[in-house]
N, C-alpha and C positions, 0 to 999 in steps of 0.2 A: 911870151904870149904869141898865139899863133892869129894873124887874121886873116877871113876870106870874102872876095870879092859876091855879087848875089847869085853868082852861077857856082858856087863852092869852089871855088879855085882860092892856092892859097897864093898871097898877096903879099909885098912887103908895106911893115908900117904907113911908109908916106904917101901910098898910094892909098890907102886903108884912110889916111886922115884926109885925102883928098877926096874919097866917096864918099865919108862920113859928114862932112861936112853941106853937101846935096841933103837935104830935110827930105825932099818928095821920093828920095831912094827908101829914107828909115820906112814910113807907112806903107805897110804891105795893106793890111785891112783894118778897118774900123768899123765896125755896128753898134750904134746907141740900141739897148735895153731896156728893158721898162724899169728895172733896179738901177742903172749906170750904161755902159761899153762893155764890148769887147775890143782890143788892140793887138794886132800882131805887128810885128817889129824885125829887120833886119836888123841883127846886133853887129855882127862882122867880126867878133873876136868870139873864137871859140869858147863855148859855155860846156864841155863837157871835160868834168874834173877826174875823171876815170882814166887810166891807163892806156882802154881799149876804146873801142867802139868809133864811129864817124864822129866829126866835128859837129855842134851842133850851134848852129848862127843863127837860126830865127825861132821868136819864141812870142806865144799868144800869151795874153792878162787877161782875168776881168778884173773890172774896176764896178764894185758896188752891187747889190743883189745877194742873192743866196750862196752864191761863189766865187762871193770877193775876194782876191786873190789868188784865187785856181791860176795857173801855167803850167806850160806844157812849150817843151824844146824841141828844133826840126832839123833837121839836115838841109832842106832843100826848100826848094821858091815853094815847088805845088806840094810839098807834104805838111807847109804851112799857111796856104791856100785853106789846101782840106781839113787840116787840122781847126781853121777856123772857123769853118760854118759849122764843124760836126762840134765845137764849143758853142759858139751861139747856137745850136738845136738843145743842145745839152742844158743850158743856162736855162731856158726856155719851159724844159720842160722841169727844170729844177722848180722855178716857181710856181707851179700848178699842183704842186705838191707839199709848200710851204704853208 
């Protein structure tokens, strides 16, 4: 298993369980919904099961609404930043069409 720190650097383990353990690192973003949330999340262990491509350590949920369970994985702080407003816009406009 490969882990990385929030600036994508990779990390070993004990330093990995030593940021992990800091709570106010995991919460990147949080937006309550009028269905549920949306949550984005530092993982810190690389979630991409492919061969190739960047490691991907942060990843957006919803929880409840029209796309409950939608996620989506990121490489970086601000591609999960963005990634989460452009889901809660999304979520958004999901239910005005439900």
């Amino acid at each position: 298993m490969r882990y990385f720190d929030l600036d994508g650097n990779e990390i070993p383990e004990e330093q990995f369980v030593a940021l992990y353990a800091n709570t106010q690192l995991k919460q990147i973003r949080r937006t309550k919904t009028e269905g549920g949330y949306v949550s984005t999340v530092w993982l810190g262990i690389d979630h991409n099961w492919l061969p190739t491509g960047p490691p991907l350590i942060f990843e957006t949920m919803v929880f409840g609404g029209p796309m409950d369970t939608y996620q989506r994985r990121y490489s970086t702080y601000w591609e999960a930043v963005a990634g989460h407003d452009e889901i809660v816009t999304l979520e958004a406009m999901e239910r005005e069409f439900v």
